[in-house]
C-alpha positions in Angstrom: -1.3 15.6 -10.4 2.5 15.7 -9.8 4.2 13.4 -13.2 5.7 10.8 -10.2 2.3 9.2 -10.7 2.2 8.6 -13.9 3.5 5.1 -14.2 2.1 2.0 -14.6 4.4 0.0 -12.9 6.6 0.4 -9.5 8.6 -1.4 -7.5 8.8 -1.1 -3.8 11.2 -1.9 -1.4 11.3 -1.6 2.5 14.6 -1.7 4.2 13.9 -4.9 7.1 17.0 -4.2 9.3 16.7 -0.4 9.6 15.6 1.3 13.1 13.1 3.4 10.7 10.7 2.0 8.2 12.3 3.2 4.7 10.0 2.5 2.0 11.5 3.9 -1.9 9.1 3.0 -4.7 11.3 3.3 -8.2 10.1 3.7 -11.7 10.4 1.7 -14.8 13.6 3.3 -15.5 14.7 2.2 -12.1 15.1 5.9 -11.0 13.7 6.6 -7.5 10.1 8.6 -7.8 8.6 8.0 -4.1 10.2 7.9 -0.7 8.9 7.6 3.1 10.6 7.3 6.3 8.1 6.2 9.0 8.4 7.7 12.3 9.5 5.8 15.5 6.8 5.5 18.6 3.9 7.0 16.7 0.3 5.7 18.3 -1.2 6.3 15.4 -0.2 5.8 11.7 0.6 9.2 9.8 2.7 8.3 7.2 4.4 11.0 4.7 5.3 10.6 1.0 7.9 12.3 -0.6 9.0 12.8 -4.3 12.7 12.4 -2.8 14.9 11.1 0.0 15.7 14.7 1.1 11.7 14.9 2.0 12.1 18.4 0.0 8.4 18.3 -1.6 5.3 15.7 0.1 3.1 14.4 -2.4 1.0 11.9 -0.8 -0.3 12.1 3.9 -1.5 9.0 5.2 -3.2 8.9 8.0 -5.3 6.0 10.2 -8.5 7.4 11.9 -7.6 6.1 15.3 -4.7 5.3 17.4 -6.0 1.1 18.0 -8.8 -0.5 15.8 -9.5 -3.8 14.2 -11.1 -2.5 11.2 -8.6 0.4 10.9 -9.5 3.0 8.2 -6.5 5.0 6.4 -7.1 8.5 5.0 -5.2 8.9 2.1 -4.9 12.7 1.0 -2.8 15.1 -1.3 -0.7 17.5 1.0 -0.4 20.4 -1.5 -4.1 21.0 -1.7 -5.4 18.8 1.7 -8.2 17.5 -0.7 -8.6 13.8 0.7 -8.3 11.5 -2.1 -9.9 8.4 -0.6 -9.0 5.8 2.1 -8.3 2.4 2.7 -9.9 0.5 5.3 -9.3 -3.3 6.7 -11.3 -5.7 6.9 -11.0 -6.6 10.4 -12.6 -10.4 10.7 -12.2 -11.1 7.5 -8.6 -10.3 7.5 -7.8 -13.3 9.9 -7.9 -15.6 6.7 -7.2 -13.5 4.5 -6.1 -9.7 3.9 -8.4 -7.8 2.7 -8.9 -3.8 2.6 -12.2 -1.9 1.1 -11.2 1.1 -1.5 -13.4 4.2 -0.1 -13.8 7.2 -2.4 -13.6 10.6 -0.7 -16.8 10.5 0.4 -15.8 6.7 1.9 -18.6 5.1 -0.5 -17.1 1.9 -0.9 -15.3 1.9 -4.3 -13.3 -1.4 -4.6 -11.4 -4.4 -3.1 -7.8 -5.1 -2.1 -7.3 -8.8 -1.2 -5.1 -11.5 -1.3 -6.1 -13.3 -4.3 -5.5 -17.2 -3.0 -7.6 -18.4 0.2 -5.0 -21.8 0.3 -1.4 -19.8 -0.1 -2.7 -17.1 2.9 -3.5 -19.5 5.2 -0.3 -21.6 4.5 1.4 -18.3 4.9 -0.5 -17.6 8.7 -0.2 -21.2 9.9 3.5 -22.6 8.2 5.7 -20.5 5.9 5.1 -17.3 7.2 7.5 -14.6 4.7 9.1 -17.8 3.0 5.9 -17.6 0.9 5.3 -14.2 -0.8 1.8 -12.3 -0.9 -0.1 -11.2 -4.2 -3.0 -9.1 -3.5 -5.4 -8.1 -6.5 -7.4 -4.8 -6.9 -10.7 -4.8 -8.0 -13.0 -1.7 -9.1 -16.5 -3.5 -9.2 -15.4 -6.7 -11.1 -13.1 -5.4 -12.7 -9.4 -5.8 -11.8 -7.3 -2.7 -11.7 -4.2 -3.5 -9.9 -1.9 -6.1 -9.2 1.1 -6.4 -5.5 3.1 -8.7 -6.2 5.7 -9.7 -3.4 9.4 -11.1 -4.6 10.8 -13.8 -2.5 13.6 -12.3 -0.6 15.0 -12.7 2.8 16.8 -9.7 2.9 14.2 -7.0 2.1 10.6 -6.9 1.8 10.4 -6.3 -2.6 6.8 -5.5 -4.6 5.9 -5.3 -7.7 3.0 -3.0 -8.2 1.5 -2.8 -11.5 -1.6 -0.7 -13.0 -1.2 -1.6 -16.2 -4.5 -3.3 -16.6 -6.2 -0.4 -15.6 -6.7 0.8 -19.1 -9.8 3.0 -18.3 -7.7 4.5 -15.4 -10.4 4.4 -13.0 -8.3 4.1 -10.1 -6.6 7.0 -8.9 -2.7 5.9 -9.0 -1.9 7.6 -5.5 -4.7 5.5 -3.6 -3.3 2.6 -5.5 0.5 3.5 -4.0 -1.1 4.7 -0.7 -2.5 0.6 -1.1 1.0 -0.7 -1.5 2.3 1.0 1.8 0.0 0.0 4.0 0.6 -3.6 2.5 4.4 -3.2 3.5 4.0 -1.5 6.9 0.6 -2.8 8.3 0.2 -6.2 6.9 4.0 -6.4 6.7 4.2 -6.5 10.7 2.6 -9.7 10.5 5.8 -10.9 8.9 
């Protein structure tokens, strides 16, 4: 696995005002370890990774099963080797109240949960505050809690902090926990 992934914590940020979604995810260090550039008028989500802003060497393809769905599912795979690494999929109804994605494994057995860890702050964030309030989604493996997105406050840019830190048993792969944190700034962040 390519030494970008390594880390246990990132932060993202995704450029609001640009014609392009920008997405750079930067390490402890603050050095820059992930970059995408989403593409303009694509039907359906394919969304590339890249270990620099040049888009020299793709680490991580994303891509949704179909063009429109409620419950989309999100095929997360390593480029180098085209060995699908898992997938994401929403929870359509039950992401009215409340965002919430399952965790598939490669064979999509249902590994985990991404949600928004507070039912009152989500729908106060539908109904009222919209971006004013920031999101924090949890990550569970089983009960256990692997992963913590944490939104900053900040009307400029959309910020996260993504941590893996208390994933001492490193049970989640990190990539399908970064491939997490994009669709969390480009799918649920269209809600915005």
């Amino acid at each position: 696995m390519n030494p970008i992934f390594q880390y246990k914590q990132y932060l993202l940020k995704r450029q609001v005002f640009a014609l392009t979604g920008k997405l750079r995810f930067y390490a402890p260090d603050g050095a820059l370890a992930l970059f995408s550039e989403q593409k303009m008028f694509k039907l359906r989500e394919d969304i590339r990774i890249f270990a620099d802003e040049q888009k020299t060497q793709e680490v991580l393809h994303i891509k949704a099963r179909q063009i429109i769905d409620f419950s989309a599912a999100y095929d997360v795979s390593d480029p180098l080797t085209g060995q699908k690494i898992g997938a994401l999929r929403r929870r359509g109804l039950k992401s009215i109240l409340r965002d919430e994605w399952e965790v598939l494994g490669q064979n999509d057995e249902v590994l985990g949960l991404l949600f928004e860890d507070n039912m009152t702050l989500a729908l106060l964030r539908r109904l009222f505050l919209g971006s004013l309030l920031p999101q924090n989604y949890d990550l569970t493996l089983g009960a256990e809690r692997v992963a913590d997105y944490k939104q900053r406050f900040n009307l400029f840019r959309y910020e996260m902090d993504i941590d893996f830190g208390m994933d001492t048993a490193q049970r989640l792969d990190p990539r399908l926990g970064l491939a997490a944190a994009v669709l969390l700034a480009i799918v649920e962040g269209r809600q915005q």
